[in-house]
C-alpha positions in Angstrom: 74.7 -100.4 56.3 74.0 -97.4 54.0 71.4 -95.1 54.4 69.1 -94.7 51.9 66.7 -92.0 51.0 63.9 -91.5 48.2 63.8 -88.4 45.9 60.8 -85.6 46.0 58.9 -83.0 47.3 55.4 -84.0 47.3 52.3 -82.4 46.5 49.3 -84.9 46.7 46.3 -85.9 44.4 42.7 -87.7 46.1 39.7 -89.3 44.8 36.8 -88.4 47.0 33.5 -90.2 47.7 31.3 -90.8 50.8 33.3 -93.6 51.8 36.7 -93.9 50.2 39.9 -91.6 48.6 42.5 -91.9 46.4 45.7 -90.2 46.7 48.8 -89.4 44.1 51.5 -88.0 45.7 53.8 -86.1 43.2 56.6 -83.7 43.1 55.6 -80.1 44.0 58.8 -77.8 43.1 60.4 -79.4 40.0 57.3 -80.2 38.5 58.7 -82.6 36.3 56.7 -85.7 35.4 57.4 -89.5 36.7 58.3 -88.0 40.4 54.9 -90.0 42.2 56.7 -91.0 45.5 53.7 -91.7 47.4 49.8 -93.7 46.4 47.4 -94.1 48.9 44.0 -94.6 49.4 41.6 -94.8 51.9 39.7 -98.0 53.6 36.4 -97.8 52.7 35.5 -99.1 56.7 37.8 -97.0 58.7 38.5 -94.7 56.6 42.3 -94.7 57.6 44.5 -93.3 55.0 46.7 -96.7 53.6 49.9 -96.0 51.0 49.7 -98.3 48.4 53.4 -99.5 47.0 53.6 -99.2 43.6 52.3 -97.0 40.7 50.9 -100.5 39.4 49.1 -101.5 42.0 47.4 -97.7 42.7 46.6 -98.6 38.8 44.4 -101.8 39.0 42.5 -100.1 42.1 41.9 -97.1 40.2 40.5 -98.9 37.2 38.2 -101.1 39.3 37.3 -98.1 42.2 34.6 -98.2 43.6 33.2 -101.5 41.9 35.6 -103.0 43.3 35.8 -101.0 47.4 38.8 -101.4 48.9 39.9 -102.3 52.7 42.8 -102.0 54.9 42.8 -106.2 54.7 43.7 -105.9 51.1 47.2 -104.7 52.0 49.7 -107.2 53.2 49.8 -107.0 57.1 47.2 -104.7 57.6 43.5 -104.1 59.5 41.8 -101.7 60.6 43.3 -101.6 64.4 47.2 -100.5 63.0 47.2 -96.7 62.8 47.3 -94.6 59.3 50.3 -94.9 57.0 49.7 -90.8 56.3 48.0 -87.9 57.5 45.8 -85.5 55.6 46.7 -82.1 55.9 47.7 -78.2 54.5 51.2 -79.0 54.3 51.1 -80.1 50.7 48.9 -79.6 48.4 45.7 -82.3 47.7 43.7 -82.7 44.4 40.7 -85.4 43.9 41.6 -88.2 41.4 39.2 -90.2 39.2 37.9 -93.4 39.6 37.7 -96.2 36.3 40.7 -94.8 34.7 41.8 -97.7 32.4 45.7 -98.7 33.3 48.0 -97.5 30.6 47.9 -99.4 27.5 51.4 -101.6 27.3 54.7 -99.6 25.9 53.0 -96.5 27.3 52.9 -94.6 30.4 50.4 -92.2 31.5 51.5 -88.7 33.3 50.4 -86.0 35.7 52.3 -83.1 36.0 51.1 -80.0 38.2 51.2 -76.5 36.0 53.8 -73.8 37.5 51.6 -71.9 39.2 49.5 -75.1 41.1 46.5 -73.9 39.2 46.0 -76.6 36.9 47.4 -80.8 36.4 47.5 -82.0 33.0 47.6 -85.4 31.4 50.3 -87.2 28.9 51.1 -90.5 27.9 54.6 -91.3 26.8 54.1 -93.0 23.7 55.8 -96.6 21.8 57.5 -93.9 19.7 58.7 -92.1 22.4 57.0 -89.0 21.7 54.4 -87.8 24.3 50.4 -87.2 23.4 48.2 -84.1 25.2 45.0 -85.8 23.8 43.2 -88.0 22.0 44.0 -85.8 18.5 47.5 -86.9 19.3 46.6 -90.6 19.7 44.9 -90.8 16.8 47.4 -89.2 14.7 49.9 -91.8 16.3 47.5 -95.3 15.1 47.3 -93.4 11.6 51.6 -93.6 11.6 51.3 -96.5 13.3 48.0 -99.4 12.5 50.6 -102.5 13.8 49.8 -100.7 17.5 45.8 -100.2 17.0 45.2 -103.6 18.7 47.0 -102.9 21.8 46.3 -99.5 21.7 43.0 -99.1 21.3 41.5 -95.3 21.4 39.0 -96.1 24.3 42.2 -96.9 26.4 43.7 -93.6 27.0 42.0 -91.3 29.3 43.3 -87.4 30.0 40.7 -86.5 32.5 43.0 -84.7 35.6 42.1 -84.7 39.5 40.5 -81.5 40.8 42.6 -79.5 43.0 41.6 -79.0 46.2 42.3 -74.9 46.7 42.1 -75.0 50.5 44.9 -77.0 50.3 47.1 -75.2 47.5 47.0 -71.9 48.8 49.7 -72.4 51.7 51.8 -74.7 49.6 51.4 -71.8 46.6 52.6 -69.6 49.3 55.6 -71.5 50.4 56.8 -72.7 46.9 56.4 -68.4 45.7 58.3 -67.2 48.7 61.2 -69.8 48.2 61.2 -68.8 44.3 61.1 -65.0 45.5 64.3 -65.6 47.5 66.0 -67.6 44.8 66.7 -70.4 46.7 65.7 -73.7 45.5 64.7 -76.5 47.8 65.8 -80.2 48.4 64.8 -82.4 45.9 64.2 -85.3 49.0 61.0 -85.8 49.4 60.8 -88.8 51.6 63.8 -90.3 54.0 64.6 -93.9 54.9 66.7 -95.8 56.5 67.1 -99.6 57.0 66.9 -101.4 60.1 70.5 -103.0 60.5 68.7 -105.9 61.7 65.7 -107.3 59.5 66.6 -104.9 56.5 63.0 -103.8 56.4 62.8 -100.0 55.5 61.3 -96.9 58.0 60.3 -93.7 56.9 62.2 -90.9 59.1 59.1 -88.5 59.6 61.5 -85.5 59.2 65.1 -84.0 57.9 65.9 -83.2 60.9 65.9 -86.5 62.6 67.4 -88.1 59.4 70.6 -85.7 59.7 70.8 -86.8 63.6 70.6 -90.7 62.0 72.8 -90.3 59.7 75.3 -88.0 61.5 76.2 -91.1 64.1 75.1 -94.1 61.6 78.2 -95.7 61.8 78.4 -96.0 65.5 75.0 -96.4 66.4 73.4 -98.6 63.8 69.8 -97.9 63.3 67.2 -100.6 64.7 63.3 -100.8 64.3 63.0 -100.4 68.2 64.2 -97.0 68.3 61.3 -96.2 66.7 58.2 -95.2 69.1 55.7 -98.0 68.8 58.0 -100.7 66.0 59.5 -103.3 65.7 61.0 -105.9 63.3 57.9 -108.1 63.0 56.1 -104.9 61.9 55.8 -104.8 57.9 58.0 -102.4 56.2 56.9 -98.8 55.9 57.9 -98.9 51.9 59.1 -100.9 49.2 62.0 -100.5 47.6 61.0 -100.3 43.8 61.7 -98.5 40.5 58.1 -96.3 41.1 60.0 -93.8 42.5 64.0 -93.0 42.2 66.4 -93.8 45.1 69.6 -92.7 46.1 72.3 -93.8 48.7 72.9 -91.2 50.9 76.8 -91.3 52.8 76.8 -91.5 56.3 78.3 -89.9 59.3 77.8 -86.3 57.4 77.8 -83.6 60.4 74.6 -81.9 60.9 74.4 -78.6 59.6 75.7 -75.5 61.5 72.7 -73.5 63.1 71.7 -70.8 60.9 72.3 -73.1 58.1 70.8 -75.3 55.9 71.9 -78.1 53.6 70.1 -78.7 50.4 70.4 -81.7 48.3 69.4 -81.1 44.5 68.7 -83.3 41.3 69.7 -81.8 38.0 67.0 -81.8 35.8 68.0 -84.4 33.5 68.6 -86.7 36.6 71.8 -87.4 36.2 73.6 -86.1 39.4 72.8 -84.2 42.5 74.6 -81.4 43.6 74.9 -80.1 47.4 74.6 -76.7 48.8 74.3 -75.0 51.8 72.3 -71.9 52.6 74.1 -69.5 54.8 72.7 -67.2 57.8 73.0 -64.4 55.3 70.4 -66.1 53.2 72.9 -67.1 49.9 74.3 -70.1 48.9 78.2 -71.9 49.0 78.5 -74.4 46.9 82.2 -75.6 48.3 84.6 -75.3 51.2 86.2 -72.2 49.0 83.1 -70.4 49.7 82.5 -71.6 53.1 86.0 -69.8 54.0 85.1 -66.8 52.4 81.8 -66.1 54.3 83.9 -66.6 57.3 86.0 -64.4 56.1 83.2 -61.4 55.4 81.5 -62.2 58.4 84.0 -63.4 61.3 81.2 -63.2 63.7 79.9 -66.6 62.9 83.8 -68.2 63.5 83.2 -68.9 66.6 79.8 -70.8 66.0 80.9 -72.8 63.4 84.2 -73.9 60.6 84.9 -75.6 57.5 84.9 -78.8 58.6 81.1 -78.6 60.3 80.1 -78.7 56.1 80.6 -81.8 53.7 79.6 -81.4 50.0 79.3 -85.1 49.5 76.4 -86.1 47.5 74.1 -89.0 47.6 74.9 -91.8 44.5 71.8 -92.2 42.4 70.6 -95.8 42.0 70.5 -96.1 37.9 68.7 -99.2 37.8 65.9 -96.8 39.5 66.1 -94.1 37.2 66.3 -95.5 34.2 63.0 -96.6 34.7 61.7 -92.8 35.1 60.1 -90.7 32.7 62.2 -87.5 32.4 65.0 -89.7 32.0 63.5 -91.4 29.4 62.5 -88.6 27.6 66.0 -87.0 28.0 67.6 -89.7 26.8 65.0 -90.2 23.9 65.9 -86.5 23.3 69.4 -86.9 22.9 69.3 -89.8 20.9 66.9 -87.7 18.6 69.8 -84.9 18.0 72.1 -87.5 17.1 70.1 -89.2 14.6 69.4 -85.5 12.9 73.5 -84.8 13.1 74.4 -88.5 11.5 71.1 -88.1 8.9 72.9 -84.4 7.9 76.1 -85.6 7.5 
């Protein structure tokens, strides 16, 4: 059984009133768009915090939120006795989404992507055309080019109003993501793990690296099973749904755990096409082979005794395609390319 693991570093987004939230969970260090990993929303009785599957379905509750309140016995397998599906707190950064946001329009997908320096998220939509609108101008401009898609498309159907950040929250995350750019170390691009229960195939979130690595360091001989999870078991529904909302990857198993003093990062390229591994030695700089590996040990024999060559493995988790190509960067990186060659064939 492979291991699997979803991509990105989260930073979240809520809709607050006196009852109810809605969360967007998004990526916080690559800041590119179409990396949501995580909805949620909170029952409007218990007020427990309840992830919500799919972009689609975080979609239809926004639109109709709070006309339409929502419970923890909307959700498959649910109430208000299980515990929360995710815990609010200063770890990542939270931001208050808008209720009555009409669903994007068909053939078009609406974007949030967090500015550089947190301050700020801004709204796109990706268009039929393939080119992206900042605002309404843009849309406009687009049914002028285009009157066949002004009855799908109507104006009154795209909205660019952004959540409100929620500074309390930003600051430590701000922190965190400015310290690791001032060391020039960049950070995994895993923002959730998984793994599948050998037995009833349903997927479990792994709450943290660490425990991942120690999974998948001994997967092969000791499958993973829903009871070795505090308080699971089989009959339990699955902690997430595999879907193209987010992009997946199968990790390799029975990778050693990394050396103490070390870390191993796992890094999408920014046109999603590969990940690359690295390792972040106790000197604070990165190998990006076994070459390297050997000469660190060889500038600093201290550490041969805690650690060789073979504790590292620069194996890299195999993107699922059929979940990428459904993501916006690689849309619009593909739409890009195809662009340049048009231009070079129209030249020649």
């Amino acid at each position: 059984m492979a291991l699997e693991v979803t991509l990105i570093k989260c930073v979240d987004a809520v809709y607050s009133d006196d009852s109810c939230q809605l969360i967007i969970i998004i990526t916080s260090l690559t800041w590119k768009p179409g990396f949501i990993t995580i909805y949620a929303i909170t029952c409007c009785k218990c007020e427990k915090w309840r992830t919500i599957p799919t972009k689609e379905e975080f979609e239809v509750i926004r639109q109709n939120y709070p006309v339409e309140p929502w419970f923890c016995s909307k959700k498959r397998d649910c109430s208000c006795e299980h515990p929360e599906d995710i815990q609010y707190d200063t770890s990542r950064s939270w931001a208050i989404d808008r209720p009555n946001i009409p669903k994007a329009p068909p053939k078009t997908e609406r974007l949030l992507i967090m500015r550089n320096d947190l301050s700020k998220m801004d709204a796109y939509y990706d268009l039929p055309n393939r080119k992206r609108a900042k605002g309404k101008p843009d849309i406009d401009r687009f049914l002028k080019e285009n009157p066949e898609c002004a009855p799908t498309l109507p104006l009154s159907s795209f909205n660019f109003s952004t959540p409100k950040i929620i500074k309390e929250t930003v600051s430590e995350s701000a922190k965190w993501v400015m310290a690791k750019r001032k060391r020039g170390s960049s950070t995994d691009s895993i923002g959730m793990y998984a793994v599948q229960c050998c037995e009833c195939h349903k997927w479990r979130k792994v709450p943290t690296k660490d425990e991942f690595e120690t999974i998948r360091e001994n997967f092969i001989e000791e499958p993973w099973h829903c009871s070795k999870r505090p308080d699971c078991s089989c009959e339990d529904a699955a902690d997430i749904e595999y879907d193209s909302s987010r992009i997946w990857v199968l990790d390799k198993p029975n990778i050693p755990k990394p050396p103490a003093g070390t870390e191993r990062l796992v890094i999408m390229r920014g046109d999603l096409s590969k990940m690359d591994t690295y390792y972040v030695m106790p000197n604070g700089k990165r190998v990006r082979c076994t070459a390297e590996v050997d000469k660190f040990l060889e500038a600093n024999p201290q550490y041969k005794d805690r650690f060789s060559v073979e504790s590292f493995s620069f194996t890299t988790p195999k993107i699922v395609e059929e979940t990428v190509s459904h993501n916006s960067v690689w849309k619009s990186g593909k739409a890009k390319k195809q662009d340049k060659i048009n231009a070079l064939s129209n030249n020649n």
